[in-house]
N, C-alpha and C positions, 0 to 999 in steps of 0.2 A: 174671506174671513177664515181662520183657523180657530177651529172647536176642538177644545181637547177635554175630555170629559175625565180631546182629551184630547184635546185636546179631542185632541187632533189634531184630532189633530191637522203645533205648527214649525213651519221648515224656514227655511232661509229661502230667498228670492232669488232667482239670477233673473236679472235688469239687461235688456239690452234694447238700447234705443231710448231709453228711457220707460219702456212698460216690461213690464215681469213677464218673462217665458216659462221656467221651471220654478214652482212653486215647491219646498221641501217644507210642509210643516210640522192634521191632524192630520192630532191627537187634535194642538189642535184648532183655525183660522179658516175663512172664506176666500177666495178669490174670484174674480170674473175677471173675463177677458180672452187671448188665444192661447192660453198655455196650460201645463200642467199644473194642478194644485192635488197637494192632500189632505187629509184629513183622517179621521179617526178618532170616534169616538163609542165605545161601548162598556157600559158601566152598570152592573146589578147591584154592586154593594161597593161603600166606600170605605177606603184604608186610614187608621188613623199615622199620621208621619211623627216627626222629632220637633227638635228645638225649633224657638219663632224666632221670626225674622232680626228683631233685635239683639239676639242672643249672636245670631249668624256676623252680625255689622260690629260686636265686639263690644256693644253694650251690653245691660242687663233690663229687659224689657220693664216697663212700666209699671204700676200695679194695675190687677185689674181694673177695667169697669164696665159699667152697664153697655150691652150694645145697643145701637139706635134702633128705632120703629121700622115699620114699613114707610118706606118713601122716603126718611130723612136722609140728609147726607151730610158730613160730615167730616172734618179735618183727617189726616196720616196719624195724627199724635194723640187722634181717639179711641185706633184700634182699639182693641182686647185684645193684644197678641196671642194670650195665652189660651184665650176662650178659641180661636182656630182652629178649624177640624171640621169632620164630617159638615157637609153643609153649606158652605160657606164655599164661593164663588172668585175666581179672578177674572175680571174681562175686560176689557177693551171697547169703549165707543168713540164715533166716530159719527159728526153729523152733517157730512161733507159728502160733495160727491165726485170721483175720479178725474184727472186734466182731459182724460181721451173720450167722455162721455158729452152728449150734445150739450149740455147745459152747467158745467163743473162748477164744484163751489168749494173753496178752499174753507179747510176747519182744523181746530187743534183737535187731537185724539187725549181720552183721557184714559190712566188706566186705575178703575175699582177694584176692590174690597167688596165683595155683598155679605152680607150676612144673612142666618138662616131665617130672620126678622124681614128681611128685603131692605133695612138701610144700608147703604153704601158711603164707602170711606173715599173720598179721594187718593190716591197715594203717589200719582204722577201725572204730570200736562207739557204733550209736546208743540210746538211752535206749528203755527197755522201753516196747512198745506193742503196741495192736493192731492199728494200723495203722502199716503199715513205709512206709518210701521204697521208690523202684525202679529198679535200677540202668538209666542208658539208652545214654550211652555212655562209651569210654576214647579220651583225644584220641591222637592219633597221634604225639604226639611221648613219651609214655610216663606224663606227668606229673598228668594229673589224671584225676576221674572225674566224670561230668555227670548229679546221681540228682533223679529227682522227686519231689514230694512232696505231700499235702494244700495246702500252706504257696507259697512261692515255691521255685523251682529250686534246685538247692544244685551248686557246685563242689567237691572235695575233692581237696587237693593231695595227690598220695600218700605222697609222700617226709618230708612234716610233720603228715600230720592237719588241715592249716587248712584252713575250710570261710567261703565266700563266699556269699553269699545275694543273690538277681535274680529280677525276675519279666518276662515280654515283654510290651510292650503289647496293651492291649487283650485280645482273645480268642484273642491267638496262641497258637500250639502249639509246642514243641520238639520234632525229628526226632532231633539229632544233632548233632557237632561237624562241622565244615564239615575239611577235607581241603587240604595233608598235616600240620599240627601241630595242627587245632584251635585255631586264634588266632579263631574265629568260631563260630555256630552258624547251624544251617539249621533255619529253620520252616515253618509255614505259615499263612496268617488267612484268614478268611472277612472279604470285604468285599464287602455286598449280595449278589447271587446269585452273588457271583466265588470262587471259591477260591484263592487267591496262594502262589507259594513265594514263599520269602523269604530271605536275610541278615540275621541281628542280631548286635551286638556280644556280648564277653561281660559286659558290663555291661545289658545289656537290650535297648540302644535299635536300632531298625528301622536297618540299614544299606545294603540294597537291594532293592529287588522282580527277583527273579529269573525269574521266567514270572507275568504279571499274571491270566491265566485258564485255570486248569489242569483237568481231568477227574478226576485222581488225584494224590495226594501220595507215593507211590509214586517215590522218588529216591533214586540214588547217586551221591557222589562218584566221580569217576577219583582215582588213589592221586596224582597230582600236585593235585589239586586245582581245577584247573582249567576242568572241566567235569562237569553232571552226567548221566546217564542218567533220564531224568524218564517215569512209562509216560504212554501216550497208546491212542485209541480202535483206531488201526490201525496203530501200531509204537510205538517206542521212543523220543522225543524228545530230543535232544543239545542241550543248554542250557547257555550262559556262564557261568563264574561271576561276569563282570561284570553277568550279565544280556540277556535276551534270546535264543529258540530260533537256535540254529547250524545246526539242519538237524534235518529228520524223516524219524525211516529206517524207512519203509513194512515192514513184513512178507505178504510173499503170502497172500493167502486168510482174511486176520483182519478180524472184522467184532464180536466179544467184548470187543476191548481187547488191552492188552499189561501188564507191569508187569516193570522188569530187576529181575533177582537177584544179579547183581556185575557189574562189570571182570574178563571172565576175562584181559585183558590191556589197556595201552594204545590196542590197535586196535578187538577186539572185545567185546561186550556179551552178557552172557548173560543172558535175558528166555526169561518163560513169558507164552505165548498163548493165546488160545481163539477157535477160527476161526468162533465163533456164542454168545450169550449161555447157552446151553443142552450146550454143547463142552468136552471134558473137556481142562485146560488142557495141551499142547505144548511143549516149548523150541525154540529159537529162539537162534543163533551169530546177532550181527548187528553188521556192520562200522560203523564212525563213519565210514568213507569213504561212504557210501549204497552200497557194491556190493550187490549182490542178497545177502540173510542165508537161512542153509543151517541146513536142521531137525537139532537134536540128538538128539531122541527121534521117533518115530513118535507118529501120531494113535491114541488109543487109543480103541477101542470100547468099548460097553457091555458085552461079555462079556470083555473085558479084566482080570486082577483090578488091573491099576493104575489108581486113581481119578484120576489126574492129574497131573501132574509141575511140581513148582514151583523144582526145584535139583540139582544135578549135580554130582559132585567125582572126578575121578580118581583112583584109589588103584594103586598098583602097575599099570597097565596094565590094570584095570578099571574101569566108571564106576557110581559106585551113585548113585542115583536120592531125592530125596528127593519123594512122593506125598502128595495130601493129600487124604482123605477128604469128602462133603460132610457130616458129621458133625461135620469138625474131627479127626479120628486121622489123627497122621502114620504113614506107612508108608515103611521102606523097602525098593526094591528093587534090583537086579542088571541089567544089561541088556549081555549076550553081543554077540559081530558080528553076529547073525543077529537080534538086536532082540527077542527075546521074554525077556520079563522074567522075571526069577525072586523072588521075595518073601525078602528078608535079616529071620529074628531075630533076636532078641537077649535072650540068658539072663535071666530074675530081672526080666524086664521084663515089661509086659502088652499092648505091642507097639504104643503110643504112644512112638513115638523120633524126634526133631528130632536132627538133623544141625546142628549149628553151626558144625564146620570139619573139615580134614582136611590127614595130617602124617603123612609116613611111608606107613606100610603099614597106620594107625589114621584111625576118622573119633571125632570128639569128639560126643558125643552130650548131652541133654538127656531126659533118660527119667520119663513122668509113666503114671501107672494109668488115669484115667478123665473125659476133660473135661465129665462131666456131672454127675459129682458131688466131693464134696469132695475131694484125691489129693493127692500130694504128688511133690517133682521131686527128685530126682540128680542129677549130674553125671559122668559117666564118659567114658573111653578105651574103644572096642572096633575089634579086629582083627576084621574082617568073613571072614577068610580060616582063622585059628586059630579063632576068637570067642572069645578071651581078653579080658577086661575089667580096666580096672585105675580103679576107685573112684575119684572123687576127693573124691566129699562124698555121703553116704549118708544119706539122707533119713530115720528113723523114720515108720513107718506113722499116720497120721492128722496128719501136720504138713504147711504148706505148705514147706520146703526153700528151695530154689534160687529167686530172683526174678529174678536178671539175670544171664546169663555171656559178656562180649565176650571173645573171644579175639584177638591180638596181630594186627593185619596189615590186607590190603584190608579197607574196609569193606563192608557188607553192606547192600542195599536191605530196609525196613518190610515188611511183607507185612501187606494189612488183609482179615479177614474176621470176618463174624459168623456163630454155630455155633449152632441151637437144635435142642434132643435132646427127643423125643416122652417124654410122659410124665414130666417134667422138672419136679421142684417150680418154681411161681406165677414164681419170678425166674429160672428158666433156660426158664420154656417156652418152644418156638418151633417153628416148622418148619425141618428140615434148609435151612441152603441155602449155598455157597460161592459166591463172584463177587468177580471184581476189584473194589476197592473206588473208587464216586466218592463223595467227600467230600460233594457236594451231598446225599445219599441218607445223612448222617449221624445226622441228628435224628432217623430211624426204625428204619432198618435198613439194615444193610451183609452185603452176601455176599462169598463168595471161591470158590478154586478148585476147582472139583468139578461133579457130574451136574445138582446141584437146583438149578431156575431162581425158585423162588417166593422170596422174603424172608427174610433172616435174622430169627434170634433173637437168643438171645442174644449179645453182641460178645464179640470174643477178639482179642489185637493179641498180633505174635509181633515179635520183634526179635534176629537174628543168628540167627533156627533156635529160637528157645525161644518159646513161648508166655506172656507174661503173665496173670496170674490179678488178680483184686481181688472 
């Protein structure tokens, strides 16, 4: 699945054989399987965007009207275009399960509308299979959706159901729509030993090299667009969107790498660190002025039970913690003035919860059973403070669910790691291992954030807070 909160974050596929290797998504979709997936998703507060969808497709949107209940659902043509914004959900389900899994069952994927109500809109149904698309991202100006596929790239206007087809040259990859309407997208290629972000039209074609040699693909927009946060070996890198680093802003005592997890604002950046390749990852406030960037979370030990922190959202005058296991299980936690965490569950779950965004006195979650074996994903509302939940799409037991959920606002940086779980049937074996992902270290293994320093296993790519599956 690709989660894009934020998305996560989602990417384009490369297919060989018929199952996905390189997963490019979060911000933000799930995958399982033996390849690389991202994701990324980290979100305190949400962005309000531009014109709705209608407006985008060269109509003039509908008059208001009321949005649905919880649990209703509802036609394309009953949006509220206008009512969009803070709140309000795009995602992707999906109640089938893979051709390469013991038991497969072909399904149409649908992609929703939620609203901050919990009714959902229909706005797209693709033709039965067992291999779905995967939702990656929602452009900013409200109107389209950017899903990947076996096939070439697919566009989907929301407000019409029309669907455009492109593929990037060459061996590029799709990150995301480029910021603030998505008139562009942001990739990435490998060219010879280089790794390149990039600009491309939304017709395909290459529109700029934006950092010509990069360590990670690890990049978000600013909500103006203007500039991105790209990670780098010993901070955060501030890159043009014409192209070309604008400044690198050092983080003290990192020698692991960096990778940002959003724009907590126009000024600063919020990035998780690892102050040694073997260092359980840190947060990190870091100004785009270069002033000296101020630790958000404390270094956590090994007798720490938080594995690592890779995102942070304010709720009511709290901040909970999004942790990530070297396993791959997100955790979340609680973290008082006095810095000692406390571990946040969360009912009717099995304590695999991605954080995708957060709103009100609720964090929007992403809730899956088990990344080592077959499980299936949700989508809910939970008050961390009540722990009241409010459903918004409930998964049946042995289905994969939810592929993609970006929600409405700033966007959200990829998060890349590979997860392998001892004991793990022939295509998930591997050795535990989390590490900021360099793209070079593609073709074999990628890690992420967490304790194991030896090589991933199997890949996982999160996008906006959810993990992609394939």
């Amino acid at each position: 699945m690709v989660w894009n909160s934020y998305p996560g974050p989602g990417y384009r596929l490369a297919f060989r054989g018929g199952r996905p290797e390189v997963a490019m998504t979060g911000k933000g979709g799930w995958l399982r399987g033996n390849s690389l997936a991202l994701a990324g998703a980290l979100a305190v507060t949400l962005a309000s965007s531009g014109s709705a969808p209608a407006a985008a497709a060269g109509r003039r949107p509908a008059a208001s009207v009321a949005s649905l209940g919880a649990g209703q659902t509802g036609p394309r043509s009953a949006v509220p275009w206008r009512e969009v914004g803070p709140g309000w959900v795009l995602a992707e389900y999906w109640p089938g399960r893979y051709e390469w899994e013991a038991k497969p069952r072909a399904a149409a994927a649908t992609l929703y509308l939620i609203d901050p109500a919990g009714g959902r809109y229909r706005l797209y149904r693709w033709p039965v299979t067992k291999n779905p698309p995967f939702l990656v991202d929602w452009s900013g100006d409200k109107s389209r959706a950017l899903v990947s596929s076996s096939g070439p790239l697919e566009q989907v206007v929301l407000a019409t159901g029309k669907i455009s087809r492109f593929r990037l040259p060459g061996e590029a990859q799709v990150i995301a729509y480029t910021r603030p309407s998505g008139q562009g997208l942001l990739g990435w290629r490998q060219v010879g030993s280089r790794t390149q972000l990039a600009r491309y039209r939304l017709t395909g074609e290459l529109a700029k090299v934006l950092i010509s040699d990069t360590s990670t693909i690890a990049a978000v927009y600013s909500s103006k667009g203007s500039a991105l946060a790209v990670g780098g070996p010993h901070g955060v890198l501030l890159v043009s969107n014409r192209g070309g680093v604008i400044r690198a802003l050092s983080v003290p005592g990192v020698r692991g790498g960096c990778a940002p997890s959003r724009w907590r604002n126009s000024r600063v950046i919020l990035a998780w660190c690892r102050a040694a390749s073997c260092s359980r990852s840190r947060l990190w406030l870091v100004p785009v002025s270069g002033a000296r960037p101020s630790a958000l979370t404390a270094q956590r030990g090994r007798r720490s039970p938080d594995p690592g922190d890779i995102g942070a959202w304010q709720v009511r005058g709290r901040l909970y913690l999004q942790a990530l296991a070297p396993s791959g299980i997100a955790r979340i936690f609680r973290q008082p003035a006095n810095g000692q965490v406390a571990a946040v569950t969360v009912p009717h779950t099995a304590g695999d919860n991605w954080i995708l965004a957060a709103r009100g006195p609720r964090l929007l979650l992403a809730a899956e059973q088990d990344p080592c074996d077959d499980s299936n994903t949700s989508l809910t509302w939970f008050n961390p403070v009540t722990r009241r939940e409010q459903m918004l799409i409930r998964t049946p037991h042995a289905l994969a669910g939810v592929l993609g959920a970006v929600p409405y606002g700033q966007p959200l940086a990829p998060i890349f790691f590979a997860v392998g779980c001892a004991g793990a049937s022939t295509k998930r074996a591997g050795k535990p291992g989390v590490d900021i992902a360099d793209l070079r270290q593609t073709s074999s293994a990628t890690r992420s954030a967490g304790d194991a320093c030896g090589p991933g296993g199997v890949g996982k790519r999160l996008r906006g807070g959810v993990p992609a599956r394939h």
